[in-house]
C-alpha positions, 0 to 999 in steps of 0.5 A, spaced: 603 193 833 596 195 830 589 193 834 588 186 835 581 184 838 582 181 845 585 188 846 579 192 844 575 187 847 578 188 854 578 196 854 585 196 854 586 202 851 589 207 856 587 214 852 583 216 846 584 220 839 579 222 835 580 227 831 586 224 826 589 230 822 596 233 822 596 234 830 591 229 832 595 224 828 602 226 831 599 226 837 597 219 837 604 217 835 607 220 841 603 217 845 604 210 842 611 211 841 611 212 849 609 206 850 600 207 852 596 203 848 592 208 844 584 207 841 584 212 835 577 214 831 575 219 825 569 221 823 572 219 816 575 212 816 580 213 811 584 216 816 584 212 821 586 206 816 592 210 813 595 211 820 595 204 822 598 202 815 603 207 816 606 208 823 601 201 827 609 198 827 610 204 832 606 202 838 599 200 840 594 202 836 587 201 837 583 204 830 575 204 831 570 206 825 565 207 830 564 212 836 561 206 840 567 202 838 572 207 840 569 208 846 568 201 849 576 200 847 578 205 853 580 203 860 576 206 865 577 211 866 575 213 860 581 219 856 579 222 850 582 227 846 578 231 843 577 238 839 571 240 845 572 245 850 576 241 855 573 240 863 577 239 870 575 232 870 579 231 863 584 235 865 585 230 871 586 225 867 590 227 860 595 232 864 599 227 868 599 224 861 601 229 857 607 231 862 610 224 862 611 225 853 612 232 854 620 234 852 623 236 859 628 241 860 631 240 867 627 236 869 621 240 868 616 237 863 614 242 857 607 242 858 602 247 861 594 249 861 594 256 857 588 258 859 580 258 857 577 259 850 581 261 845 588 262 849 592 256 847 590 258 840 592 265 841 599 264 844 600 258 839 598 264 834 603 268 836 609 262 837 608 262 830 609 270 829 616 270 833 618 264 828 617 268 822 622 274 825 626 269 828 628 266 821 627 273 818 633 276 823 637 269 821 636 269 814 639 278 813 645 275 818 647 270 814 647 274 808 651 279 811 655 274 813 656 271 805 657 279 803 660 281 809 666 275 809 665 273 802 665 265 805 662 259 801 654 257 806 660 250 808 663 256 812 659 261 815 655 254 818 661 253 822 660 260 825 653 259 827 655 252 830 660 255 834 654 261 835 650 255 838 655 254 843 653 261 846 648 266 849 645 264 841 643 257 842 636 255 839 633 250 835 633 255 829 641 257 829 642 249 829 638 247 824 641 254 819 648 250 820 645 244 819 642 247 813 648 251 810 653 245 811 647 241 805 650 240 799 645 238 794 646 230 791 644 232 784 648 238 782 654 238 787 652 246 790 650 248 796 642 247 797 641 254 800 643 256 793 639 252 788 633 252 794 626 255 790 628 263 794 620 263 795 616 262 802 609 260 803 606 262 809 599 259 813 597 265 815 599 265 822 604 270 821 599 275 818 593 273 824 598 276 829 600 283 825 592 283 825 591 281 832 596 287 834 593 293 830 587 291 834 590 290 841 595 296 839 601 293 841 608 294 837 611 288 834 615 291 829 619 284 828 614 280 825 610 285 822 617 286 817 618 279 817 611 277 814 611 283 810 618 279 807 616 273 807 610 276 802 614 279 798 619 273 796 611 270 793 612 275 788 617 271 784 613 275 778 614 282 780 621 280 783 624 278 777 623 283 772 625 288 778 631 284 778 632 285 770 631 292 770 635 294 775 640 288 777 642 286 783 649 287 784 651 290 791 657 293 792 662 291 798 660 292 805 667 293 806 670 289 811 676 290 814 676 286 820 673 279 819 673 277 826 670 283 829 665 284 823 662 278 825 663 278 833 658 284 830 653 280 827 653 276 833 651 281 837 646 284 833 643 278 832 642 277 839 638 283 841 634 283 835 632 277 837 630 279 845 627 284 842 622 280 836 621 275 842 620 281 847 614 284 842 611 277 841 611 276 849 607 283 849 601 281 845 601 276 849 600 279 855 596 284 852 591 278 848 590 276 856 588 282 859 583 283 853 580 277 853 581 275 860 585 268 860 590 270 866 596 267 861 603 267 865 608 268 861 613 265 865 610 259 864 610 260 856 616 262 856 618 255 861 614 250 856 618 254 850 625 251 852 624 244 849 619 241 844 618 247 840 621 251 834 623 257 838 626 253 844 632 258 845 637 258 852 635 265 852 627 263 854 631 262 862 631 270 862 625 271 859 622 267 865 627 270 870 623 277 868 615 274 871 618 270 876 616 275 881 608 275 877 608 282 875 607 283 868 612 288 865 614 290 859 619 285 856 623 289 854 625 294 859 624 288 865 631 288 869 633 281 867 633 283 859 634 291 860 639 290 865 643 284 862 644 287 854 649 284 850 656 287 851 659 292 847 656 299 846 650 300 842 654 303 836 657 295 835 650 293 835 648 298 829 654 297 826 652 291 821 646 295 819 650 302 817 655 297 813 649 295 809 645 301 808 652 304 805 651 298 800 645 300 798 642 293 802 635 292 803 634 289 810 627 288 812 628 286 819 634 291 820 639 286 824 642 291 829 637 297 828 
């Protein structure tokens, strides 16, 4: 239900929102969603009204126009999320809160304090980062894939559904075979090929390239990656481009459908260790710049659930800080000891397949 009087009268509101744009205003949601009657305040009114008439069915919601009301609908003691520099004794109050909605892997809530200052926002920065190459390496597999097996997206996403059930399983490899099973309502084809082939991006990727060169920390995937994905905005240089030299491939040559795309798979899998391994790096090496004291393993025990980037394979990650060392990611026993089986000529074989081609593939699956 919305507001009502006797509940703001009574100070019954157990935490506090101010602040209702896109984050602020989904928390409040998950808050109220979760049974905690939430006071919420704008600076500008408009907000706080569109969210009680969109979603006040959703929980209980407290809506103040003024800072004095919106305080005085708070129980004591007083929790406020607000966008100022949190103190320890608002911590006390709002982590146990924030743990309890927090989504939970084994029973461990997803949820952490990252650190002082800017490091939330810095780790949150280079999230995003991992993500674009995340998407990147998914996107050159499935296009091997399509050349490669010269199969419909209907059953490539059966190959990454079963790809979801091993050592690939992740939010992302999810959603792709959710994705390429969609056929579009209107002209009957598969949505991934009528789908406008440009991406937009809200600069955290290429804050994170900027962060790297300044900290001098290698991240390869994701500099690819954002490069990628500006490129595909160029849809006015793309598309004369195409008409002037076509677009065409020749065959990947393919003779054996089932080892090809056993070799996808594992190609994959390490470029994906490695994107998240570089990412974890810049981390690491943001904290000792700026001296936030970050633990990646915790990172990498939050990243399980409720984020983008959730994967089974974050566990080795965090295995590899377990001790609280600070290693290189990549050459930590639980990743450099534990690589994908095969040897590496398998992992580089899709790649070869696509240079002999004549393929472009900026992240280069398999490298």
């Amino acid at each position: 239900m919305t507001a009502d009087g006797r509940l703001a009268e009574a100070g019954g509101a157990a935490i506090g929102v101010t602040g209702l744009a896109v984050m602020g205003r989904n928390l409040a949601r998950n808050l109220a969603r979760h049974g905690y009657p939430v006071a919420v305040h704008n600076r500008s009114p408009e907000r706080t009204r569109a969210l009680i008439d969109e979603h006040g069915t959703e929980g209980t919601f407290v809506a103040s126009e003024s800072m004095e009301d919106f305080v005085g609908s708070l129980s004591r003691p007083r929790a406020i999320i607000v966008m100022v520099k949190a103190g320890e004794p608002t911590d006390a109050v709002i982590g146990p809160i924030f743990e309890s909605i927090a989504a939970r892997v084994d029973g461990t809530p997803c949820c952490v304090h990252i650190g002082p200052d800017g490091a939330g926002h810095f780790v949150k920065m280079v999230h995003n980062g991992i993500e674009y190459a995340d998407m990147q390496l998914i996107a050159e597999a499935y296009d091997l894939l399509r050349a490669g097996l010269e199969a419909p997206p209907a059953e490539i996403a059966k190959i990454f559904r079963a790809w979801n059930d091993g050592d690939l399983e992740s939010f992302l490899i999810e959603i792709t075979a959710d994705v390429l099973s969609h056929i579009d309502d209107t002209t009957g084809r598969p949505f991934v090929d009528i789908v406008l082939d440009e991406a937009e991006q809200k600069g955290t990727g290429r804050w994170t390239v900027q962060s790297a060169l300044d900290l001098g920390i290698p991240i390869t995937g994701i500099a690819e990656a954002t490069f990628a994905r500006s490129l595909s905005g160029h849809a006015d240089q793309r598309q004369p481009a195409r008409a002037a030299f076509g677009s065409d491939v020749s065959s990947l040559g393919v003779d054996d459908d089932d080892a090809f795309v056993e070799d996808v798979r594992r190609a994959l899998y390490a470029s994906k260790v490695v994107a998240y391994g570089q990412g974890f790096d810049q981390i690491v090496a943001g904290s000792n710049e700026y001296g936030w004291d970050i633990d990646p393993g915790a990172l990498a025990t939050i990243w399980r659930g409720g984020c983008i980037i959730r994967a089974r394979f974050l566990n080795r990650i965090r295995e590899a800080y377990d001790d609280g060392s600070r290693p290189s990611l990549l050459m930590a026993p639980p990743i450099a000891g534990r690589p994908p089986p095969g040897p590496a000529r398998q992992l580089r074989r899709p790649h070869l397949q696509a240079r002999r081609s004549r393929w472009l593939l900026p992240r280069r699956v398999g490298r």
